[in-house]
N, C-alpha and C positions, 0 to 999 in steps of 0.2 A: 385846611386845604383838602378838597377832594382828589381824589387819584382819579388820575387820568381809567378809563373804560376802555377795553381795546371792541373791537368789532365782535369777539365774539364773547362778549359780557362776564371778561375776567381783567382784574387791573394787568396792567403790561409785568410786572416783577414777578407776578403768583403764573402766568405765562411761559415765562423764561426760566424762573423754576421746573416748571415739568415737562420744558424741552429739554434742559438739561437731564432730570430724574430718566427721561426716555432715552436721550443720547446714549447716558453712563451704562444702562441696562444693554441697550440694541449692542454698543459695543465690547459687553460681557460677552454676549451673544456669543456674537463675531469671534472673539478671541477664542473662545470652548470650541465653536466648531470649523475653525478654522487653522494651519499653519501660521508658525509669525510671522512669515513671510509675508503672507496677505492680511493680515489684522490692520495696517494702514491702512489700503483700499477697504473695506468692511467699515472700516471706523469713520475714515471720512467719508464716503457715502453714507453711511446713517446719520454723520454729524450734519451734512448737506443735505439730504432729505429732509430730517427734520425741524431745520435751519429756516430754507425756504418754504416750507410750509404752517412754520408758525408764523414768520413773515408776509408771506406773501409775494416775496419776493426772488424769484428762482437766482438772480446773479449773487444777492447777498449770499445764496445757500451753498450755492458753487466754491465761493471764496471760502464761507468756513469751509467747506469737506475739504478743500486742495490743502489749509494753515491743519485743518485735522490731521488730513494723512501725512503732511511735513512733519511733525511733530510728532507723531505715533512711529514712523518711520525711525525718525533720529531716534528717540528713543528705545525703541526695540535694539536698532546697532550699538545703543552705548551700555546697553544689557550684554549683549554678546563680547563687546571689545573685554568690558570688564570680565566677565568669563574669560574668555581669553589670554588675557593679565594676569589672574589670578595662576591658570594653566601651565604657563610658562615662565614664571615664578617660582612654581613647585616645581619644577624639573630645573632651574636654575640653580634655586639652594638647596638640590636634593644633589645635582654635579658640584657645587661649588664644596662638599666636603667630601667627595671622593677619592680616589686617587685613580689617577691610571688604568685602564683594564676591569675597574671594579664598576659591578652592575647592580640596581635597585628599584625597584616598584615606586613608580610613584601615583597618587590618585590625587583628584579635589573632590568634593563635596560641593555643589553650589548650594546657595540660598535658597531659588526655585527648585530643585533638587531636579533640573532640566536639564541632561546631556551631561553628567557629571561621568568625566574621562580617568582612565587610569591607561597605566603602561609601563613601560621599562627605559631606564637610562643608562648608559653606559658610555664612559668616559673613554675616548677612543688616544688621544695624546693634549697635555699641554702645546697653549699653545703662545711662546716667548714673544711677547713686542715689548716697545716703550714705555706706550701708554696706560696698558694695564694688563694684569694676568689674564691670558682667558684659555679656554677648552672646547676642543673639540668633541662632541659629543655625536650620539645614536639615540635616537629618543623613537621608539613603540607608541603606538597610539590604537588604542582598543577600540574595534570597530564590531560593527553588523548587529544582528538578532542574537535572540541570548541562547537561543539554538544554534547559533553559526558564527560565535567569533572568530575574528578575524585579527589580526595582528598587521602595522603596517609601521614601517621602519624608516626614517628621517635621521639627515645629520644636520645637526646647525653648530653654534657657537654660543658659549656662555663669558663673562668677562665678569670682571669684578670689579665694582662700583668703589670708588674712594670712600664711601660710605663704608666698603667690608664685606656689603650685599651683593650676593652673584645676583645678573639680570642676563636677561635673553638678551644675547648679541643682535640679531638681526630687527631691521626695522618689520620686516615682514615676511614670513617664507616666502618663499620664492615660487610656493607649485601650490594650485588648489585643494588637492587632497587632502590639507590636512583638518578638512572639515573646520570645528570650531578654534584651533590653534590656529588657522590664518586669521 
């Protein structure tokens, strides 16, 4: 069986091969010179440009960039959640063997080694329910230029999992400031 020919005298697979191989580059690109913020939009536009133009087809091309940047989207945020998790974790089980009044450095290291946070926690009182042990805490969060840090002070609550594992009380702060900990 012969393979199919496309219009412009390459089989349709060896095609879509090197929309792909162009996509995956265009949205390197994108990523380098852009914030992650915007690498969705970068991505699916190039995924869409190059979409509908190997097609021929501009709606097909639409559709993929809109399923690109949904997915480049979501993906970037469960990049940060996880940062995030990890962030609040370590200041969780850095309170959760404290005591009272005592204060300690905490940092993470990411993976990306992207926006990797340190600061200070300090255990401001227990705090007695039913359900489980928990703490009120002061948690630092190291901000600005590495000429101009900055210091910025939050209280939340840590509890203690049945598990043993302190975890961040709150579903979410509650104030945007706290950059990548919300």
């Amino acid at each position: 069986m012969i393979p199919a020919v496309s219009r412009i005298g390459q089989a349709p697979h060896r095609r879509w091969l090197r929309v792909a191989v162009m996509t995956a580059s265009m949205s390197t690109v994108a990523a380098v010179m852009s914030g992650c913020g915007s690498i969705g939009g970068f991505t699916g536009a190039a995924a869409g440009i190059m979409t509908g133009a190997a097609t021929g087809n501009p709606a097909i091309g639409i559709g993929v960039g809109v399923a690109v940047r949904s997915a480049t989207d979501a993906g970037v945020a469960k990049v940060f959640r996880d940062m995030q998790r990890a962030e609040q974790d370590q200041v969780a089980q850095a309170a959760g063997q404290m005591a009272v009044g005592e204060s300690r450095l905490w940092s993470v290291h990411h993976r990306l080694s992207y926006n990797d946070a340190r600061g200070e926690v300090t255990v401001l009182r227990n705090i007695d329910n039913a359900l489980a042990p928990c703490k009120e805490v002061a948690v630092s969060v190291e901000g600005g230029k590495k000429d101009a840090i900055t210091w910025q002070w939050f209280t939340t609550q840590v509890c203690q999992h049945s598990s043993g594992a302190w975890q961040w009380a709150a579903a979410e702060p509650a104030v945007e400031r706290w950059g990548v900990l919300h």
